[in-house]
N, C-alpha and C positions, 0 to 999 in steps of 0.2 A: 578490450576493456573487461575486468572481471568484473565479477556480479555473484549476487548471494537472493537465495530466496528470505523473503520478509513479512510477516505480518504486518501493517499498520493497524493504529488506532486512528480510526477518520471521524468518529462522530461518534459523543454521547450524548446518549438523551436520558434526562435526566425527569423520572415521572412525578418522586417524593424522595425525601431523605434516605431511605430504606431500596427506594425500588430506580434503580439504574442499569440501563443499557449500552453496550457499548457494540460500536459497528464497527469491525475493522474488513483490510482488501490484502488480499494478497502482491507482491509486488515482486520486480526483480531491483533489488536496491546496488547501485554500481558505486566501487571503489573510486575515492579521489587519485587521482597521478602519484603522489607519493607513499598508497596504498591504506591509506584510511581509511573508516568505510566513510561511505559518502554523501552526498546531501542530495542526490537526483533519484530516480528511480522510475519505472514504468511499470503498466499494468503486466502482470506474470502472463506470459505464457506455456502450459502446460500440455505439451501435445503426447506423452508419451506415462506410461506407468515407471518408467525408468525416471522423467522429471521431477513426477509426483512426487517420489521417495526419497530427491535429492530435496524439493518442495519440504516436505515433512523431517525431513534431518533440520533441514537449517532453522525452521521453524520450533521445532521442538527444544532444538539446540540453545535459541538466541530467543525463547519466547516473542511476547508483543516489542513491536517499537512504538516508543508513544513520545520520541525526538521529534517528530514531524509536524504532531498535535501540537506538541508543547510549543514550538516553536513557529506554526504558520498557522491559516485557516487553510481548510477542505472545505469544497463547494461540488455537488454532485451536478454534472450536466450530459447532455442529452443534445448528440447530435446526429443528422440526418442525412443519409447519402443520398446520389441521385438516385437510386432506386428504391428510395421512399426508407430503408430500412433505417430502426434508431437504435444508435449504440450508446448505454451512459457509462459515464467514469468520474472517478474521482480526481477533481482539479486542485491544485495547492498551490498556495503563494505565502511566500515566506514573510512574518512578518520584521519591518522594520524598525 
């Protein structure tokens, strides 16, 4: 399955008129079957300075995605293995 490095927009927070935040995640956003980019994606992983660079090309290339936002909510959570450790991510469900 191909895949492209992504930025998303998952959450702004919005203080006043003037003064807005925006959070975005890094992701690997994967192609649909007929090769469009696609509607799934998973947290990036980045193990290498070779990734990075490919990371930083496509980001660069294809700026913010803000299809995701527009289109679902983002919900941050927070889960707990058995060895007590907590990992969070960002959850999305498309809206209907």
């Amino acid at each position: 399955m191909q895949y492209k490095y992504a930025m998303l927009l998952v959450d702004r927070e919005k203080f006043s008129e003037d003064d807005i935040e925006d959070h975005h995640c890094l992701v690997e956003l994967y192609q649909d079957d007929d090769g469009s980019e696609g509607t799934s994606f998973c947290m990036a992983t980045v193990a290498s300075p070779t990734e990075l660079e490919h990371a930083y090309k496509d980001v660069k290339r294809d700026g913010v995605n803000t299809w995701f936002y527009e289109n679902g909510k983002f919900t941050y959570k927070v889960k707990q293995a058995p060895n007590g450790v907590s990992v969070g991510y960002w959850d999305w469900e498309r809206r209907k």
